[in-house]
C-alpha positions as CSV (number, residue, x, y, z in Angstrom):
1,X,16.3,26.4,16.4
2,X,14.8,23.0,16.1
3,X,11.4,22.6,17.4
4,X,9.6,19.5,18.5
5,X,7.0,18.0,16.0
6,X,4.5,18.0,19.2
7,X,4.7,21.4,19.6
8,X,4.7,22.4,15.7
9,X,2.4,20.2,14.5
10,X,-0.1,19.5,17.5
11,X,-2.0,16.3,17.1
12,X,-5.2,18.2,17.6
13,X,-5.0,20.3,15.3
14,X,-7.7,20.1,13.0
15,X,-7.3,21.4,9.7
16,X,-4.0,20.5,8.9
17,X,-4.5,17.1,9.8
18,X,-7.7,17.2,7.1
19,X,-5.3,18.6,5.0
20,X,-2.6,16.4,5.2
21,X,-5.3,13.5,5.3
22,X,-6.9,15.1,1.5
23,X,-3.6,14.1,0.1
24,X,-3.1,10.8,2.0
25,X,-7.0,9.4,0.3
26,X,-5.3,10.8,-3.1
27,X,-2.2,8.3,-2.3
28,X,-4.3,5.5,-1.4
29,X,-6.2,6.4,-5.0
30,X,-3.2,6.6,-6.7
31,X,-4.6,9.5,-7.9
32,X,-4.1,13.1,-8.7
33,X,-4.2,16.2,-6.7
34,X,-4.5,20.3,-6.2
35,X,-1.0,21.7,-6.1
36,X,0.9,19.7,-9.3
37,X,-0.5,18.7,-12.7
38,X,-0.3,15.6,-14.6
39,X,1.1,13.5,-11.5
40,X,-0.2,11.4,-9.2
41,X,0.8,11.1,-5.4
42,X,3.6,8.6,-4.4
43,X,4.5,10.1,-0.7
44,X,2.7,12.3,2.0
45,X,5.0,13.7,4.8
46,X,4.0,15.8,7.6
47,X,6.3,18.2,10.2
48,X,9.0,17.8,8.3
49,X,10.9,21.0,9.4
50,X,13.8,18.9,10.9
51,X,14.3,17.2,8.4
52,X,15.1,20.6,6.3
53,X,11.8,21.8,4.9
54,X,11.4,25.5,5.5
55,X,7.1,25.0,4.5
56,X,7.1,21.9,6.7
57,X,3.4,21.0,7.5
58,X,2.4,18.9,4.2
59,X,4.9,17.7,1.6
60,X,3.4,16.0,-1.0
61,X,5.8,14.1,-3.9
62,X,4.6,13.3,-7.0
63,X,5.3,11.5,-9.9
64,X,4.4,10.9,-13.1
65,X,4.4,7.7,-15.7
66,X,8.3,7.7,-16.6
67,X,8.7,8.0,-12.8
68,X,9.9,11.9,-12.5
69,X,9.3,13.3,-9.4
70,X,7.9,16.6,-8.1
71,X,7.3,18.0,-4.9
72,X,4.3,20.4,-3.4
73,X,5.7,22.2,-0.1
74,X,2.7,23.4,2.0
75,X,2.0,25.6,5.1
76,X,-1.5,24.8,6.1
77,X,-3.6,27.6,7.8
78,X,-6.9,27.5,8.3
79,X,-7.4,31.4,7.2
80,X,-5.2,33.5,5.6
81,X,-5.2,37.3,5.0
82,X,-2.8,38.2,1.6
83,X,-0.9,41.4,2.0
84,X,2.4,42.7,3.6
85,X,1.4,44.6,6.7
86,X,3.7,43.8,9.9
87,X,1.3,42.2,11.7
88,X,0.0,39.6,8.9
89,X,2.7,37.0,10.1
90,X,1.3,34.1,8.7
91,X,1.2,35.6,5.0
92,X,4.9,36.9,6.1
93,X,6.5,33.6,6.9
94,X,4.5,31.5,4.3
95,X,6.5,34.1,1.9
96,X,9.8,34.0,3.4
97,X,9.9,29.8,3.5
98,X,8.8,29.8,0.3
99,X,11.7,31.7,-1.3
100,X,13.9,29.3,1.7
101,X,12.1,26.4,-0.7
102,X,12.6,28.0,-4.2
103,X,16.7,28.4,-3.0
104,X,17.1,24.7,-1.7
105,X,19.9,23.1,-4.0
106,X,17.6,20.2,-4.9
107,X,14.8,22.2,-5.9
108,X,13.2,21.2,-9.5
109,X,12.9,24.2,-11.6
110,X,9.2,24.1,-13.5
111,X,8.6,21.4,-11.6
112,X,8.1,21.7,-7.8
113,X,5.7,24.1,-6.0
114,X,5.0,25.7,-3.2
115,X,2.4,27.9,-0.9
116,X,-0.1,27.7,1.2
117,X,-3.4,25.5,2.1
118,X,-6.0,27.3,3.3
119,X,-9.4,27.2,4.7
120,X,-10.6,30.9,4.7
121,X,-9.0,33.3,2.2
122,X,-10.9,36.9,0.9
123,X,-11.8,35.7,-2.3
124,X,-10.8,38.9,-4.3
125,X,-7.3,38.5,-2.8
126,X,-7.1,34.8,-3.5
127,X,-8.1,35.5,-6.9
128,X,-5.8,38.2,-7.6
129,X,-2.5,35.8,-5.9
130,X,-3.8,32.8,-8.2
131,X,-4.0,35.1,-11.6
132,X,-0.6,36.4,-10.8
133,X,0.7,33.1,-10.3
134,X,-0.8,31.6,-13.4
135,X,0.8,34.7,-15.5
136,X,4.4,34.0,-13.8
137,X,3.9,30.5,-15.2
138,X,2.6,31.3,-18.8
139,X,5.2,33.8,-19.2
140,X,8.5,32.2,-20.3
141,X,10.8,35.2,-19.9
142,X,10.8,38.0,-16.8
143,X,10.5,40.3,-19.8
144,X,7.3,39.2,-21.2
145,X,5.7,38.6,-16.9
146,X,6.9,42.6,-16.5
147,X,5.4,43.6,-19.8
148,X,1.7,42.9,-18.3
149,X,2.8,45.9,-15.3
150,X,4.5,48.1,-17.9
151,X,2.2,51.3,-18.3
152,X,-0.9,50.1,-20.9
153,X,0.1,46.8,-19.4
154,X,-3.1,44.1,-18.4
155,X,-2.7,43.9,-15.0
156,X,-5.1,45.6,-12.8
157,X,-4.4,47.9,-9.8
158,X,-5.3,44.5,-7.5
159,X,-3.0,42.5,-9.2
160,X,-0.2,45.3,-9.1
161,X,-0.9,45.8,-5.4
162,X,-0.2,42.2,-4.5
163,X,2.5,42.1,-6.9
164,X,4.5,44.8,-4.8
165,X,3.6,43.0,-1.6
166,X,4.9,39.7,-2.4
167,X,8.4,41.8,-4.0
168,X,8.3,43.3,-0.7
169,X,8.4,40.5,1.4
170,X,10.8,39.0,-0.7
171,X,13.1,41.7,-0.5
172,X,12.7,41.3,3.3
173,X,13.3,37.5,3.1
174,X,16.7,37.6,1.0
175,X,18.2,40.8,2.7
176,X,18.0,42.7,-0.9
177,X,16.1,43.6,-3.5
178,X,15.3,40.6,-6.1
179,X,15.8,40.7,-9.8
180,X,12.6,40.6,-12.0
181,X,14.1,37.7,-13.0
182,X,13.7,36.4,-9.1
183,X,10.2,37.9,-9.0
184,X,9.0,36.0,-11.6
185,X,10.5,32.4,-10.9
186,X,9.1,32.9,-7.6
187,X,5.4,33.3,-8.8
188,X,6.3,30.7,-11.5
189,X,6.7,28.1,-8.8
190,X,3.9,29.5,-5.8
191,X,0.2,27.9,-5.7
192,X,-2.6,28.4,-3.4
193,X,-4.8,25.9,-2.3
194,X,-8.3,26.2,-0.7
195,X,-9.5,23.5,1.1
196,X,-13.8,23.4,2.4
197,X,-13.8,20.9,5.6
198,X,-14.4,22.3,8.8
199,X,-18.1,24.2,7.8
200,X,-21.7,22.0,7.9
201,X,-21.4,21.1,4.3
202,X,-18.1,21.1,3.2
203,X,-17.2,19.4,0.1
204,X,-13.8,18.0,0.4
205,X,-14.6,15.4,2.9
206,X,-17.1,13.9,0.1
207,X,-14.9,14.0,-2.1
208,X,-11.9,12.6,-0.4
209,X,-14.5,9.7,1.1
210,X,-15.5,9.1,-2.6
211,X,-12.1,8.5,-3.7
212,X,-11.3,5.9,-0.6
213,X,-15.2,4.2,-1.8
214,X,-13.4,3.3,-5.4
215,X,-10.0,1.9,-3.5
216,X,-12.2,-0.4,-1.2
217,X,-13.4,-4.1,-1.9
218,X,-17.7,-3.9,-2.7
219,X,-18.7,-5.8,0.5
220,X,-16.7,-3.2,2.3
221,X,-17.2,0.1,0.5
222,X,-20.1,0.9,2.6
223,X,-16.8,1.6,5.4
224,X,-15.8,4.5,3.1
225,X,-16.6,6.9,6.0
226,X,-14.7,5.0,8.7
227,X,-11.9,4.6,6.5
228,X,-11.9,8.7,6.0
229,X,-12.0,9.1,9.7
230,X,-9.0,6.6,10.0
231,X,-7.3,8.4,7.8
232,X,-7.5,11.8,9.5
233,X,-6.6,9.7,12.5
234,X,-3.4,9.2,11.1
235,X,-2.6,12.2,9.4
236,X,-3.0,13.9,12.7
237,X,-1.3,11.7,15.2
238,X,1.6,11.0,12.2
239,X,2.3,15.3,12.5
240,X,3.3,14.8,16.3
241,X,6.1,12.5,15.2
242,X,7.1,14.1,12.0
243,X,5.9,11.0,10.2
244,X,5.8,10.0,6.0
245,X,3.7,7.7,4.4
246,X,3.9,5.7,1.2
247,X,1.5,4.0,0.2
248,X,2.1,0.5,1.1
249,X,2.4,2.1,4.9
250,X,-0.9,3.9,4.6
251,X,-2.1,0.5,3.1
252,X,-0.7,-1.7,5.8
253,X,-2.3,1.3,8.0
254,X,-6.0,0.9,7.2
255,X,-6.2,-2.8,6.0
256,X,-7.4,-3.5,9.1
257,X,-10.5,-1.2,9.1
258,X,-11.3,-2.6,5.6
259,X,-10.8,-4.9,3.0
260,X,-9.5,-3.0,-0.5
261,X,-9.3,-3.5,-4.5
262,X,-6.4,-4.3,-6.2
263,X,-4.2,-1.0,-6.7
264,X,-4.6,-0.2,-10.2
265,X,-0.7,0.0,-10.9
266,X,-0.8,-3.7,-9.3
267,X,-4.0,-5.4,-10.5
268,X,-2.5,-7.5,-13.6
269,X,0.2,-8.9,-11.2
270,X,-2.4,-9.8,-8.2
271,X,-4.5,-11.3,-11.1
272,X,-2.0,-13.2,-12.7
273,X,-1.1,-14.5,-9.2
274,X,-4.3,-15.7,-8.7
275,X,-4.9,-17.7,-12.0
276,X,-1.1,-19.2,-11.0
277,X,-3.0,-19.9,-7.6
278,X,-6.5,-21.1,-9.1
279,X,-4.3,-23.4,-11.6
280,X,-2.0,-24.5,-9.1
281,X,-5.2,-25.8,-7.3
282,X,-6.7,-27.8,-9.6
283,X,-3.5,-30.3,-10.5
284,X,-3.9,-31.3,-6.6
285,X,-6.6,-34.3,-6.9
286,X,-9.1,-33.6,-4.1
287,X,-11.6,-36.9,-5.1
288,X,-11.5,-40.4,-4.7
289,X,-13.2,-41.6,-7.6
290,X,-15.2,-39.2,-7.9
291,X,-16.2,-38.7,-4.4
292,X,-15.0,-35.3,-2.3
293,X,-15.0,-35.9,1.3
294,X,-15.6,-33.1,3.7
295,X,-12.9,-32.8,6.0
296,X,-14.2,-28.9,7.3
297,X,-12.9,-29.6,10.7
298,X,-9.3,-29.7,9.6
299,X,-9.9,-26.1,7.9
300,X,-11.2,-25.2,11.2
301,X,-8.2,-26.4,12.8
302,X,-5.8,-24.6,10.1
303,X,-7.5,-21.6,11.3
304,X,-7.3,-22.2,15.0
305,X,-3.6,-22.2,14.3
306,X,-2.9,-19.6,12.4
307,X,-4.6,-17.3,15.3
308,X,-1.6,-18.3,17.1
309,X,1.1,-18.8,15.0
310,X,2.4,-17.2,12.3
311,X,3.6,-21.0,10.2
312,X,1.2,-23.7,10.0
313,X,3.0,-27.2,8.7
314,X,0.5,-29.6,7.3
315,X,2.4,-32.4,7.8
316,X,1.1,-36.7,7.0
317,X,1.9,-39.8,5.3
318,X,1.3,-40.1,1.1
319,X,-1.9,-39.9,0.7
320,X,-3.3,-38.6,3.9
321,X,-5.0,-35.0,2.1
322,X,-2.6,-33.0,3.4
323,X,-2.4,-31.6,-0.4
324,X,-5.7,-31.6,-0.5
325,X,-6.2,-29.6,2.7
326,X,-3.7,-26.6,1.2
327,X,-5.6,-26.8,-1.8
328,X,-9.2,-26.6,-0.1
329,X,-7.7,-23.6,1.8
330,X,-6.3,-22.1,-1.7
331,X,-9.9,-21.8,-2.7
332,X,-11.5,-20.9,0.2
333,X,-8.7,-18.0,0.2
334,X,-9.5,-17.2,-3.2
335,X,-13.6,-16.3,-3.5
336,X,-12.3,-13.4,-1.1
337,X,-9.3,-12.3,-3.2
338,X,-5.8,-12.6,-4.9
339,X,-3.6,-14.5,-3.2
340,X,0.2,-16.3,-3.7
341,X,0.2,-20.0,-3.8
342,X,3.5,-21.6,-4.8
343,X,3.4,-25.4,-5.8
344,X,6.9,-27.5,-5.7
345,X,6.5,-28.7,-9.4
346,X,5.7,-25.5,-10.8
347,X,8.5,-23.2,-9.7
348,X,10.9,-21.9,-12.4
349,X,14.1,-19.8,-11.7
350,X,16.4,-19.0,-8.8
351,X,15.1,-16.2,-7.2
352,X,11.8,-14.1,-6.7
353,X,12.6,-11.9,-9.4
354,X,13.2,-14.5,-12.2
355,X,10.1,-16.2,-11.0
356,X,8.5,-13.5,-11.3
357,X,9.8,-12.5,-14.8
358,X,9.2,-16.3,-15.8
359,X,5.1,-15.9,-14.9
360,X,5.0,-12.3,-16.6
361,X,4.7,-10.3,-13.7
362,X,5.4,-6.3,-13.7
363,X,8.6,-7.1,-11.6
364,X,7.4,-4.9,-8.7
365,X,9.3,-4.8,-5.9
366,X,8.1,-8.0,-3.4
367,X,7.2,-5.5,-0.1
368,X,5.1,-3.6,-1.9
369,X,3.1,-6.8,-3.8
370,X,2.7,-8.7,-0.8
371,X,1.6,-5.6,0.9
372,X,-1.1,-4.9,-1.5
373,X,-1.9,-8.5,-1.6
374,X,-2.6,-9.0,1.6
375,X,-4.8,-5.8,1.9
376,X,-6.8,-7.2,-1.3
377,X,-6.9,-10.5,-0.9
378,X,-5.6,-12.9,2.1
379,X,-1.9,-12.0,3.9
380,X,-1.1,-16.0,4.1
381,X,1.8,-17.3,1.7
382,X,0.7,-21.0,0.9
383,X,3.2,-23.8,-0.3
384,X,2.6,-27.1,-1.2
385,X,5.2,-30.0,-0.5
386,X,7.6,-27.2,0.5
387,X,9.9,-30.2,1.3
388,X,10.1,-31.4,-2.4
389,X,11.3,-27.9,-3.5
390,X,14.7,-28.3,-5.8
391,X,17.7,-27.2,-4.3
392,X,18.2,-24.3,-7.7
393,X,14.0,-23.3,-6.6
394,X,14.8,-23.4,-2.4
395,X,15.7,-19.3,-2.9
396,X,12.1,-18.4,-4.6
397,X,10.9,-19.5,-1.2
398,X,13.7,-17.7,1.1
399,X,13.5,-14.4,-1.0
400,X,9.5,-14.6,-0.2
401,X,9.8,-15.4,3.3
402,X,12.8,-13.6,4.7
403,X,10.6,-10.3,3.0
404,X,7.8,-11.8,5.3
405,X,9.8,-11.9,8.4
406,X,12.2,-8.8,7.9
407,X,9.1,-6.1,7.2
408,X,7.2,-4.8,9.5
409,X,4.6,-3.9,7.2
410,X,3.7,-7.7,6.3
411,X,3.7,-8.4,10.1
412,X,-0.1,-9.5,9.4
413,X,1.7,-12.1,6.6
414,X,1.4,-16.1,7.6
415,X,2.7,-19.1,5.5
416,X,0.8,-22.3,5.4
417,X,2.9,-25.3,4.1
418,X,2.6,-29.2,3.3
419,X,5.3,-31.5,3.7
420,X,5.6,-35.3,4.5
421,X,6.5,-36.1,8.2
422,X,9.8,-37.1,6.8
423,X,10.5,-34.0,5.5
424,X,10.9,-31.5,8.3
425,X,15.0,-31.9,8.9
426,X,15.1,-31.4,4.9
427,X,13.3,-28.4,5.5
428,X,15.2,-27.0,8.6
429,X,18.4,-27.6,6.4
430,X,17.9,-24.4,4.3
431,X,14.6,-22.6,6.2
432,X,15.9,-23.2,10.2
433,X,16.8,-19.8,10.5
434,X,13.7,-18.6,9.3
435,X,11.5,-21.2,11.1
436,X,13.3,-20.8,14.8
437,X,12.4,-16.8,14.6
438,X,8.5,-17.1,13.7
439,X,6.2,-18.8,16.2
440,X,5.3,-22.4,13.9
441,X,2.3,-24.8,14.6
442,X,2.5,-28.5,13.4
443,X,-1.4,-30.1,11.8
444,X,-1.1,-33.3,11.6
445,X,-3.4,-34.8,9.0
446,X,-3.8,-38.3,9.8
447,X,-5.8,-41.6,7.9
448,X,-9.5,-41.4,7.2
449,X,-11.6,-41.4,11.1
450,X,-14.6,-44.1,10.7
451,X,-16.8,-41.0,9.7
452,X,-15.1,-40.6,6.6
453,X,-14.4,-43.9,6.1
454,X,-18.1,-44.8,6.5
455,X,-19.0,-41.4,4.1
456,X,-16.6,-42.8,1.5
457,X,-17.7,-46.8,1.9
458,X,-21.5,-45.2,1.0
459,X,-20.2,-44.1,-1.9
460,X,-18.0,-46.8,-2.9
461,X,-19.4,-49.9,-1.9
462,X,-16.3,-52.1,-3.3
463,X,-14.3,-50.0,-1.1
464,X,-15.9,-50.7,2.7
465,X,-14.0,-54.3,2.5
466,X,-11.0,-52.4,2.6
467,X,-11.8,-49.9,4.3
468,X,-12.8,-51.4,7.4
469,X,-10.4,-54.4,7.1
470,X,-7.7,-55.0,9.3
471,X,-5.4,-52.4,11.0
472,X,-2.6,-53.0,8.1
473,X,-5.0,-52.9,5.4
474,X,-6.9,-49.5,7.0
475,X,-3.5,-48.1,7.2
476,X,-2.9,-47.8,3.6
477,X,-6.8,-47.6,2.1
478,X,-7.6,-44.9,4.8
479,X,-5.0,-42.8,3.0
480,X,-6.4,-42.7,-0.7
481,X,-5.4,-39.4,-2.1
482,X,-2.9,-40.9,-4.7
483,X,-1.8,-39.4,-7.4
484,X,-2.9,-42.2,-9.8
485,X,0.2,-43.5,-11.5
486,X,2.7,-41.7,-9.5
487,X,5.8,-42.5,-7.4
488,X,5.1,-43.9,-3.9
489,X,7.6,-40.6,-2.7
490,X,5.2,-38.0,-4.8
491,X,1.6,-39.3,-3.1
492,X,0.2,-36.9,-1.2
């Protein structure tokens, strides 16, 4: 019968959620783990029993560098006694859902695994199970595995002992005896797992918080412990509602306690993204003559907005900075990370994807990039003179965007744009359906205030003529970030 994940998994319960939550800091690591060799962790499930898992506490998939998968089935108890008597249930059940596991249709032969994690095991016995184990797997044939119980064989009366226990229970488990064929494919495929985290001075949790320290930025790795305990957090609420994680969830799921590195299987891309960015940055001119005014407040005021909205338009006349504002928060964006800046001029292709092939990025799929972005770096798309993109470009932008709005894991995801104040019905014209479902805030960025003016005058004495002329003449000089040489409809 199918029983609730509450009641099977228990959100309290300790060990299995440090279990489960050992494997979850190996996906955040990308990293390998007990149970499967020569693959790294991809997915961490938990409960999983109605969802057809007979071992359905922690299911761990692997996978290695051509992308083949394998998968580690656990039951998770925090002691375990190995032998066949009535009343060992635990050992009984573990046995009987692992030969359920071995007979599932999609099993991988010499490549899946399953057993048992445990905290407390007799150590002869959990020797003898491993050794057994290990011989099932270095023997190719059932012939050669039954040669080492043959009379003269290797195998010691411990290991024969346990042998005839676990072909007992199987025998119970399948309604008939099993083949030594059976026998040995069995063992080939069972592991047990010791895990040391509930006793003063257990090792695991070290080494699971080690493993988050290396995945976190270095202001932040200090939070390595908090992280850990987030972690277990999750693992253990996650097993009362049968949950999974990948690991741009668990990533979404802790980017909020800290601030991480660049995955390594994503760190050229969120590089390469931020040279576009830091290049992208320096063809806005943010000087006049020389001169760099500081206009702080309207950063301020970019943030103030982006508290409450999730799009910020940075809208003026030519001239007025509001390139120069985008690029000022580029910069800003980037001493604390990668980030995505997109620049009219410089797109190329008609889609994500062939942008991305035409900047010689890995081609990893968008969700996951923007989600490890934004845990890396800052979770804020920026676009400059979003209202000059060509029509052939305009679907770069909507492929970025609608994966912005449709995934709840880049809910944390804003997009900061420049545009001229005669650009916004362009822009509703092939982004309105975006822009009426996401909550959008308007900066305007208006002519120099008599501050500035008065700041730039100082500088340029030739200038303060002009600058504090008449209305008409203040109108234009007040906005002097021109491209020098360019089109009156590209200033700005």
């Amino acid at each position: 019968m199918p029983q609730s994940p509450e009641l099977a998994g228990g959100e309290g319960f300790t060990f299995e959620g440090d279990a489960a939550a050992f494997y979850l800091a190996a996906l955040l690591a990308e990293a390998y783990a007990p149970g499967i060799d020569d693959r790294t962790v991809v997915r961490v499930s938990v409960q999983q029993r109605d969802f057809g898992e007979p071992l359905d506490d922690v299911i761990v998939d692997f996978e290695d560098a051509a992308k083949n998968l394998a998968r580690l089935s656990l039951q998770v108890k925090r002691s375990l006694t190995i032998s066949k008597a009535k009343a060992n249930t635990d050992f009984c059940d573990i046995i009987r859902d692992s030969w359920a596991t071995l007979r599932k249709p999609n099993f991988r032969i010499k490549s899946d695994r399953y057993g048992a994690a445990v905290g407390t095991v007799a150590p002869s016995k959990e020797r003898t199970l491993k050794t057994l184990c290990d011989w099932a797997r270095e023997s190719v044939t059932a012939a050669h595995f039954d040669a080492r119980f043959a009379q003269g064989g290797s195998a010691s009366e411990d290991i024969r002992t346990v042998k005839n226990d676990v072909a007992a229970l199987l025998e119970e488990a399948n309604g008939a005896p099993c083949t030594s064929d059976e026998v040995h494919l069995f063992l080939a495929h069972f592991v047990l797992i010791q895990f040391d985290f509930l006793r003063e001075g257990a090792t695991d949790p070290p080494d699971a918080i080690n493993r988050i320290r290396d995945c976190l930025a270095p202001d932040d790795a200090a939070k390595a412990p908090l992280v850990w305990s987030r972690v277990v957090q999750l693992a253990r609420a996650s097993a009362g509602k049968s949950g999974q994680f990948d690991r741009a969830r668990l990533v979404r799921s802790i980017s909020s306690v800290a601030r991480l590195r660049a995955a390594t299987s994503y760190r050229l891309d969120l590089d390469k993204l931020t040279a576009l960015a830091r290049s992208y940055a320096h063809l806005i001119p943010d000087d006049v003559g020389g001169t760099k005014l500081d206009r702080t407040s309207l950063l301020e005021r970019i943030d103030d907005k982006l508290a409450r909205a999730r799009v910020v338009q940075v809208r003026g006349l030519p001239g007025s900075g509001k390139s120069v504002l985008v690029r000022r928060a580029v910069e800003r964006a980037i001493e604390l990370g990668p980030i995505l800046f997109l620049k009219a001029e410089q797109l190329e292709g008609t889609s994500w994807i062939s942008y991305a092939t035409s900047q010689g990025l890995s081609g990893a799929p968008l969700e996951q990039l923007l989600v490890e972005l934004g845990a890396a770096g800052t979770p804020i798309l920026f676009i400059d003179a979003i209202d000059r993109v060509e029509k052939e470009h305009q679907p770069i932008i909507i492929d970025v965007i609608h994966t912005i709005v449709e995934s709840p894991r880049l809910d944390n995801w804003r997009v900061v744009v420049s545009l001229r104040d005669t650009g916004i019905e362009v822009l509703r014209n092939w982004l309105g359906n975006y822009l009426d479902v996401l909550k959008v805030e308007t900066l305007g960025v208006d002519q120099l205030s008599d501050d500035e003016a008065e700041t730039l005058a100082k500088a340029k004495p030739h200038l303060r003529p002009l600058l504090f002329g008449s209305a008409r003449v203040q109108e234009i000089v007040r906005r002097p970030f021109f491209y020098e040489g360019a089109e009156p409809e590209l200033r700005g």
